[in-house]
Backbone bond lengths (Angstrom), bond angles and torsions (degrees), N, CA, C in turn:
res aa  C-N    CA-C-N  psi(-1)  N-CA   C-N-CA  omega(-1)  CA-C   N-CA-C  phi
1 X - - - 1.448 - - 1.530 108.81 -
2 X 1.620 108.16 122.46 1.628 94.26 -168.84 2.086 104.57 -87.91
3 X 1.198 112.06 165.70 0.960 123.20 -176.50 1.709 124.39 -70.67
4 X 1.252 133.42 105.83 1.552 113.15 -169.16 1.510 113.56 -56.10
5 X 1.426 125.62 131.82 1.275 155.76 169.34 1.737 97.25 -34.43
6 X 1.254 115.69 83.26 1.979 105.12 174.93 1.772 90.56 -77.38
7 X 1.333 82.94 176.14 1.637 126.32 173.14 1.659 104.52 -50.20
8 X 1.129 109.46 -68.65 1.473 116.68 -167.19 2.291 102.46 -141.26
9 X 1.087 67.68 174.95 1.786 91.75 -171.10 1.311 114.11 -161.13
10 X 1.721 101.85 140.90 1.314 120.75 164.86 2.063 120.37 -70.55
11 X 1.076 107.26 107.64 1.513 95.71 176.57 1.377 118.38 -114.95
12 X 1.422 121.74 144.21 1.687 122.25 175.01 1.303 99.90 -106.92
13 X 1.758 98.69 153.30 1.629 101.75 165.13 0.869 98.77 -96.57
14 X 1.753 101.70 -154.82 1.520 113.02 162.94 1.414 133.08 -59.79
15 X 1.070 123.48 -50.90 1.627 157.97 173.40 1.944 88.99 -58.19
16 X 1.179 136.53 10.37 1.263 134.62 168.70 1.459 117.68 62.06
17 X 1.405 116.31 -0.45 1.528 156.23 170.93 1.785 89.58 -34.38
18 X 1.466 139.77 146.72 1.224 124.77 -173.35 1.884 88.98 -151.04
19 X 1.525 128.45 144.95 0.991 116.09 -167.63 1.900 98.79 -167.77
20 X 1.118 120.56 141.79 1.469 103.44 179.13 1.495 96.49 -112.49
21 X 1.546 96.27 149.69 1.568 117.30 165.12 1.780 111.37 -114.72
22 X 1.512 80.92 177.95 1.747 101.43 -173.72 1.314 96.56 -99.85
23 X 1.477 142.26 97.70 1.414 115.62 142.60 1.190 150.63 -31.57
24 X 1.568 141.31 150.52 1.393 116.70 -156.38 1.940 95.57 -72.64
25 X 1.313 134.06 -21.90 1.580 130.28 165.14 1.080 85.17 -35.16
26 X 1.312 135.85 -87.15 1.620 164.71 -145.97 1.996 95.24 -38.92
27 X 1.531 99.96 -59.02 1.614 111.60 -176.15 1.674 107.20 -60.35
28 X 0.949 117.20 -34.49 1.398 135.31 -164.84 1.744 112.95 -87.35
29 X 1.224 109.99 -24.57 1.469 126.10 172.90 1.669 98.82 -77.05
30 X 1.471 117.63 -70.23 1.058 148.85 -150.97 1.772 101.43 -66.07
31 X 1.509 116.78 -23.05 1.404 113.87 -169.79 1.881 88.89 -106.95
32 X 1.583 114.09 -10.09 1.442 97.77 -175.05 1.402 102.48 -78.33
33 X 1.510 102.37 -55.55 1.615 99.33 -174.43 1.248 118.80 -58.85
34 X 1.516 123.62 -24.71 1.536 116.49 166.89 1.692 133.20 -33.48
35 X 2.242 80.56 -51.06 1.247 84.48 173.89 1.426 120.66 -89.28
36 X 1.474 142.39 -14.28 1.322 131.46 144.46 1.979 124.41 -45.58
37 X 1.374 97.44 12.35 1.599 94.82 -172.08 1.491 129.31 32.55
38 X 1.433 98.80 62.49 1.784 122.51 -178.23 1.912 81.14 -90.72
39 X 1.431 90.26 177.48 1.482 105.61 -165.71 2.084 90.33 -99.93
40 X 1.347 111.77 168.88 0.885 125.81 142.92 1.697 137.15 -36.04
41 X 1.456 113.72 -35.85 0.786 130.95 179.79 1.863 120.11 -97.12
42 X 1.420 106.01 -19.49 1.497 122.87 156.05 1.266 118.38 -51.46
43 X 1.679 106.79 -78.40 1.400 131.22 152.39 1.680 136.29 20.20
44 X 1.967 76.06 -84.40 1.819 116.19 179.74 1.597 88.31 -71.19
45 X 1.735 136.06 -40.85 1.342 94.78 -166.89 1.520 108.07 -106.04
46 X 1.393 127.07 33.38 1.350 133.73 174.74 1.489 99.95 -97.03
47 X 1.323 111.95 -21.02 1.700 99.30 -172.10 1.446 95.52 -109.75
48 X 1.689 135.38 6.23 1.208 121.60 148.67 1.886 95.79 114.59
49 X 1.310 128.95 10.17 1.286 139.89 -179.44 1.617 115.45 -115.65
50 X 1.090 91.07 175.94 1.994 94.15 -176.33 1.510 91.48 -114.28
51 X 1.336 114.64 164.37 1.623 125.02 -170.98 1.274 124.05 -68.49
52 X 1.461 108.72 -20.48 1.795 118.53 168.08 1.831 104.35 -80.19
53 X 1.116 108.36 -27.86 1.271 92.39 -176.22 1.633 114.94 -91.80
54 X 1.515 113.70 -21.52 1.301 98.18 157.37 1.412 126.32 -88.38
55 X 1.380 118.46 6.97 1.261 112.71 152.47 2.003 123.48 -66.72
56 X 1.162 92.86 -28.20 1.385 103.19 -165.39 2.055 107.17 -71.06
57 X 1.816 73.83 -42.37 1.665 89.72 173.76 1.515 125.89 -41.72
58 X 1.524 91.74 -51.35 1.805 114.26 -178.98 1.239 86.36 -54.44
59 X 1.251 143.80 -90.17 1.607 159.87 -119.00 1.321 91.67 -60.25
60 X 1.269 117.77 -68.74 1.408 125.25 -174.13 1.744 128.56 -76.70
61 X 1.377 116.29 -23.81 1.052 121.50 165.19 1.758 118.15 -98.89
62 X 1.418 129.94 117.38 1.219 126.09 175.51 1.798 117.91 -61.08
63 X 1.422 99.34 -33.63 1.624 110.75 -168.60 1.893 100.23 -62.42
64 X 1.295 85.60 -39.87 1.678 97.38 -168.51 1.946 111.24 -58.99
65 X 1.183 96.25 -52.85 1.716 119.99 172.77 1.069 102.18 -59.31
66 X 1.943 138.04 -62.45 1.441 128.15 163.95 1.673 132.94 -9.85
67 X 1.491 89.40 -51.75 2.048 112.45 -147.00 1.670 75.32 -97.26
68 X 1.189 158.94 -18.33 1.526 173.96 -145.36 1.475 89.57 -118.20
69 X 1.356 136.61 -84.76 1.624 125.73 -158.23 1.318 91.82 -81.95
70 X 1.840 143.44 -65.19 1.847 103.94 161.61 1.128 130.16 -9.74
71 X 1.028 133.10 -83.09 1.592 123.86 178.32 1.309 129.69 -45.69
72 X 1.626 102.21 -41.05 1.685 114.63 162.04 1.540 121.00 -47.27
73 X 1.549 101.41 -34.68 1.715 99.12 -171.04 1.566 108.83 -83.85
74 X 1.371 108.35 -55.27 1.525 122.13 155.24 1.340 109.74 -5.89
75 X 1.191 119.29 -74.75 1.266 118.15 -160.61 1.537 110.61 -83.60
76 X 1.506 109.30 -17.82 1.437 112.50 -177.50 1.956 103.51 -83.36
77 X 0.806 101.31 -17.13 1.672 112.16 165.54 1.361 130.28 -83.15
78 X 1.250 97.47 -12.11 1.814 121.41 170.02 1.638 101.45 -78.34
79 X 1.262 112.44 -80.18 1.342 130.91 176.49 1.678 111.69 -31.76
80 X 1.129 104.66 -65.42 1.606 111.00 169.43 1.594 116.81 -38.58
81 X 1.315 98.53 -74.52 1.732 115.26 161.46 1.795 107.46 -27.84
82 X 1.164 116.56 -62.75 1.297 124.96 -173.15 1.504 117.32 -49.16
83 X 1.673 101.98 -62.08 1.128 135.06 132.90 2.253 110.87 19.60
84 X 1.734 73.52 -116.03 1.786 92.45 170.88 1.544 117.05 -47.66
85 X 1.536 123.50 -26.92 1.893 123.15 -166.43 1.799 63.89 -77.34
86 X 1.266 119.79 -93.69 1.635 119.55 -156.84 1.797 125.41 -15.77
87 X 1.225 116.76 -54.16 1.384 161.17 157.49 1.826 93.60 -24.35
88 X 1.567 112.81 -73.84 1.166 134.39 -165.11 1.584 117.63 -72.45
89 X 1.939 102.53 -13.95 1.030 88.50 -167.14 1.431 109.37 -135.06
90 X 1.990 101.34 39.29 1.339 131.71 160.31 1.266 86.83 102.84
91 X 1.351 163.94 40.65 1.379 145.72 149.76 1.877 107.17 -83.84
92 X 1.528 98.93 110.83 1.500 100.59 -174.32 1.183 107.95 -56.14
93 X 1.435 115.98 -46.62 1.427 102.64 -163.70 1.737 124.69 -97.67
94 X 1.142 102.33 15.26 1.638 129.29 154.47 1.254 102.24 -55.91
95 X 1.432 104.61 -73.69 1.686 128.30 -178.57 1.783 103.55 -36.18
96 X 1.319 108.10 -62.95 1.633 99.97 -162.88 1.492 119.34 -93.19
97 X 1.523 105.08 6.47 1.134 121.42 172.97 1.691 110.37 -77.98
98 X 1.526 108.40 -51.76 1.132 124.72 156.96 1.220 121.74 -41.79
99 X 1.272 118.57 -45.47 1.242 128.36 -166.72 1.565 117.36 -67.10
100 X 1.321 110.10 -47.29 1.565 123.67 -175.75 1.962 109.76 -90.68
101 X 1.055 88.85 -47.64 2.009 99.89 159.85 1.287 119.19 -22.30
102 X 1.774 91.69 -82.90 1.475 110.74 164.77 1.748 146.11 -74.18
103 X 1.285 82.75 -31.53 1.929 110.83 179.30 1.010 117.86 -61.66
104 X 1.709 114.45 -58.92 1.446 132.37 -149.53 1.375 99.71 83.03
105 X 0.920 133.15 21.45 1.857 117.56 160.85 1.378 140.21 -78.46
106 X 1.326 141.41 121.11 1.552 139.65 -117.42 1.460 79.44 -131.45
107 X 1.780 110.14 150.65 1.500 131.00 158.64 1.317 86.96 -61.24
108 X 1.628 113.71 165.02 1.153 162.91 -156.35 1.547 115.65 12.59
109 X 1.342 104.36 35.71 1.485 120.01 148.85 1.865 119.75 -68.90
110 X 1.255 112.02 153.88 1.629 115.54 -151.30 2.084 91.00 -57.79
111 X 1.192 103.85 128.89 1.879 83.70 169.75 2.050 81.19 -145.71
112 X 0.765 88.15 170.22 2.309 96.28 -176.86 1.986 86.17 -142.84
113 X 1.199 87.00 118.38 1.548 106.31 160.26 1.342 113.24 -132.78
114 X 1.359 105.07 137.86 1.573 136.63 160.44 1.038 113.00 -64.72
115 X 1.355 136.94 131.45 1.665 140.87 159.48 1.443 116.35 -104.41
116 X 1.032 133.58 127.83 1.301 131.43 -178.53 1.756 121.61 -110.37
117 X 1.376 107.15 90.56 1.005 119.24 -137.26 1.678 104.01 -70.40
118 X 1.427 108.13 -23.78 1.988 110.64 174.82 1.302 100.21 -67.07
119 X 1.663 137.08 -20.18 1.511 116.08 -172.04 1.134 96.13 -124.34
120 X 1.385 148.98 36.23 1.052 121.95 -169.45 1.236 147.99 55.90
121 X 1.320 135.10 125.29 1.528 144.74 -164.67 1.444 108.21 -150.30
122 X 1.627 93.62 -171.59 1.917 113.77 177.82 1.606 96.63 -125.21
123 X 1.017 104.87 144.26 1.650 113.61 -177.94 1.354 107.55 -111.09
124 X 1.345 103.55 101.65 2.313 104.26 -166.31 1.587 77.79 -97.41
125 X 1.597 103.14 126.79 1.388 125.64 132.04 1.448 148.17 -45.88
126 X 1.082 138.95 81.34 1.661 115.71 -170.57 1.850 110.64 -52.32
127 X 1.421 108.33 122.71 1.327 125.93 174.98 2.042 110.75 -32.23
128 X 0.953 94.64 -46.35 1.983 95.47 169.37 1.628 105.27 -49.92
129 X 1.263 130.61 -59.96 1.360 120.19 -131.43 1.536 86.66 -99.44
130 X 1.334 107.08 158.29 2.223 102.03 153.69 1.172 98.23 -99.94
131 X 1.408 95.59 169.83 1.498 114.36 -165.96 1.456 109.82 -60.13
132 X 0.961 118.91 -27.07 1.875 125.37 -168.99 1.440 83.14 -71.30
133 X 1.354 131.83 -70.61 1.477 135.12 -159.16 1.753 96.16 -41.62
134 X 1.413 97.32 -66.36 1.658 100.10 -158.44 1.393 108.60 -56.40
135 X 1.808 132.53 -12.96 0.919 100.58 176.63 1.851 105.86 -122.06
136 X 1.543 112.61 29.42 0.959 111.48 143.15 1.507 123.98 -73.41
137 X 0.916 131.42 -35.08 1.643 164.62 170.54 1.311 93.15 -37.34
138 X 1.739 110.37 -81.87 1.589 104.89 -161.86 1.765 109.96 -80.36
139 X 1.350 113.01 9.64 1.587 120.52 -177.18 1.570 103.40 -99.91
140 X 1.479 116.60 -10.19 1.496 115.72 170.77 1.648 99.94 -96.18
141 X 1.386 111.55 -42.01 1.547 117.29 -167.74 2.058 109.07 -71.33
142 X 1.315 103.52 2.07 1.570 115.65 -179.91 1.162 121.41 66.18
143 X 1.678 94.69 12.13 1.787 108.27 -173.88 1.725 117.62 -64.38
144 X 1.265 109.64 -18.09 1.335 122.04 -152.72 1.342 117.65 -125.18
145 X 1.914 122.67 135.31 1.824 117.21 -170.73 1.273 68.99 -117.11
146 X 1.636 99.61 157.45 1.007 115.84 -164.12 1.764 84.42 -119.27
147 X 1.321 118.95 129.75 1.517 117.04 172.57 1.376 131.04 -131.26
148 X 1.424 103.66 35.82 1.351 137.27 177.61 1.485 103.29 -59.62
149 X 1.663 113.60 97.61 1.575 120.87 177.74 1.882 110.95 -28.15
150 X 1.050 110.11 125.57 1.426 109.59 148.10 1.518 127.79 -50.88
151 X 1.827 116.18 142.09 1.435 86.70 154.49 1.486 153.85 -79.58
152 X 1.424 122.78 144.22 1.656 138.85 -149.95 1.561 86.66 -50.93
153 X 1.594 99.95 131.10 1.453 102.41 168.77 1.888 115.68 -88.69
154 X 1.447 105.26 159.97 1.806 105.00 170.08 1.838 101.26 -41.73
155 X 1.375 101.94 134.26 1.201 116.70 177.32 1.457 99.79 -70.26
156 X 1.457 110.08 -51.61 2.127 103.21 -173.10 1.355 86.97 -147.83
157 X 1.375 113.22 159.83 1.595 141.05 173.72 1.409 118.70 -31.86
158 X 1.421 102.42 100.96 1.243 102.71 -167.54 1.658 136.75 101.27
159 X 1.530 102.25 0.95 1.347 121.96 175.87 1.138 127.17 -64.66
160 X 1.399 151.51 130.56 1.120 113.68 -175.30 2.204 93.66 -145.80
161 X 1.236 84.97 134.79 1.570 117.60 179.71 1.657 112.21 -24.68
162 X 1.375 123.94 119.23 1.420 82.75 148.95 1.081 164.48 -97.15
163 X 1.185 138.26 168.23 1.858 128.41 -146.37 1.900 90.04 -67.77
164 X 1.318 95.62 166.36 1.794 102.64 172.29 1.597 120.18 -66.13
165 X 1.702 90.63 -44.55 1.633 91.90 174.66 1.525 110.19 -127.59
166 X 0.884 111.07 129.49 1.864 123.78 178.47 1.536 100.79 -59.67
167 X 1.192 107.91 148.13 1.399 129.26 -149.73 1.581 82.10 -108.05
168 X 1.874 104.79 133.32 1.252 137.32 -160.60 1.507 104.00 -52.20
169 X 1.694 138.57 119.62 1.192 130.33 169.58 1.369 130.86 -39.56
170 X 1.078 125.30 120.31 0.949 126.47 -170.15 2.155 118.18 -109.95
171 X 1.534 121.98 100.53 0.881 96.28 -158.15 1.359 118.35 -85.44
172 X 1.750 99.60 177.53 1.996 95.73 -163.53 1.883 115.13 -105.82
173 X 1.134 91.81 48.65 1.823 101.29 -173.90 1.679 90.04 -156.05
174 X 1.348 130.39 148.16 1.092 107.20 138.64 1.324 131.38 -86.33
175 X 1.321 121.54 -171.98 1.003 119.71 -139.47 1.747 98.22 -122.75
176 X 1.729 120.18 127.37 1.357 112.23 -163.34 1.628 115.82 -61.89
177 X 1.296 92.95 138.15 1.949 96.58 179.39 1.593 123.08 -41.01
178 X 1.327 102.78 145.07 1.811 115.68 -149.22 0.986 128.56 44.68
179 X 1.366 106.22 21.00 1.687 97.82 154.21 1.537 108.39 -89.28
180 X 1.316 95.15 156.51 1.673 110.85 155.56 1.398 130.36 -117.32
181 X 1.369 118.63 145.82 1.513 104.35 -170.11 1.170 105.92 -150.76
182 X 1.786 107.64 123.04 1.239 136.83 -142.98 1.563 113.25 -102.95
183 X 1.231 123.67 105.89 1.464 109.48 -177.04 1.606 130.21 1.15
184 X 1.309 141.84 166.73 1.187 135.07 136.10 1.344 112.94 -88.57
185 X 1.401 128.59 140.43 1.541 116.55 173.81 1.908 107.90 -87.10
186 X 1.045 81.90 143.09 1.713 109.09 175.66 1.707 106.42 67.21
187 X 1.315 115.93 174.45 1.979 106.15 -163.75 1.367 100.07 -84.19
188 X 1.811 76.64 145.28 1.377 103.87 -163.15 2.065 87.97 -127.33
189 X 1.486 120.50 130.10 1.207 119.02 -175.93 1.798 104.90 -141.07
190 X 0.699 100.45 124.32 1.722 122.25 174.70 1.228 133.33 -82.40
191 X 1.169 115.48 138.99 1.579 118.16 -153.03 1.406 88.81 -100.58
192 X 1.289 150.15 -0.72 1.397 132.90 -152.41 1.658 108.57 -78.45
């Protein structure tokens, strides 16, 4: 009965020297999960090792490190792939992810965006200006509605607003001689 082919193995030489390898199972495990982007530590314990020792493995074995960046690329060719379909099929930030990833293209390089203010948007700044500038800028250039709520009108006849800050407590006893009595901080409202 032959023995099933594991992942890895302990081998001795002559010199009684003792050392584990990756079987090619072992290579073949090791380049799948690469390319599923399992961790290092997945990896090392699918082929039956702890994570220092398949580090050690890589270092010293080339085959081992091979079947490791295979899988690495694999999957980095997935992502990419994924990537560009997304990119292609209007995902902005596919696009500029791509863009700077791959491109070399830097924030606050010249870009002009539209905001569309009935559906919602992001308002990109160019990195030069502050925000006050840029939208002094587009408030001279007529680029810009301004939709800064009004203030809330009386709900019904005779309503009246309330003030910004509530008027200092005032308590309803006085208060026995030498004492002092020290604000409460932040509002304080009474049920009496």
């Amino acid at each position: 009965m032959k023995k099933p082919d594991l992942p890895s193995r302990r081998v001795v030489d002559a010199l009684g020297k003792s050392e584990i390898v990756v079987t090619p199972t072992g290579l073949g495990i090791v380049e799948e999960l690469a390319a599923r982007g399992c961790s290092v530590v997945t990896i090392s314990a699918a082929i039956g090792v702890n994570k220092e020792t398949f580090l050690h493995i890589r270092r010293r074995d080339p085959a081992v490190e091979d079947a490791f960046e295979r899988g690495r690329a694999r999957e980095h060719d997935r992502l990419v792939a994924n990537l560009n379909t997304a990119a292609a099929s209007g995902n902005v930030v596919a696009s500029i992810f791509l863009l700077r990833a791959r491109h070399g293209y830097q924030s606050g390089e010249g870009i002009d965006v539209n905001v569309n203010v009935q559906t919602g948007g992001v308002l990109v700044i160019p990195a030069e200006v502050t925000v006050e500038q840029y939208l002094a800028q587009k408030r001279a250039e007529g680029d810009m509605v301004d939709i800064t709520p009004v203030a809330r009108p009386a709900l019904y006849p005779g309503h009246v607003l309330p003030e910004a800050e509530p008027a200092p407590f005032a308590p309803s006893r006085p208060a026995p001689s030498g004492t002092t009595l020290a604000p409460i901080p932040g509002r304080t409202t009474r049920g009496d």
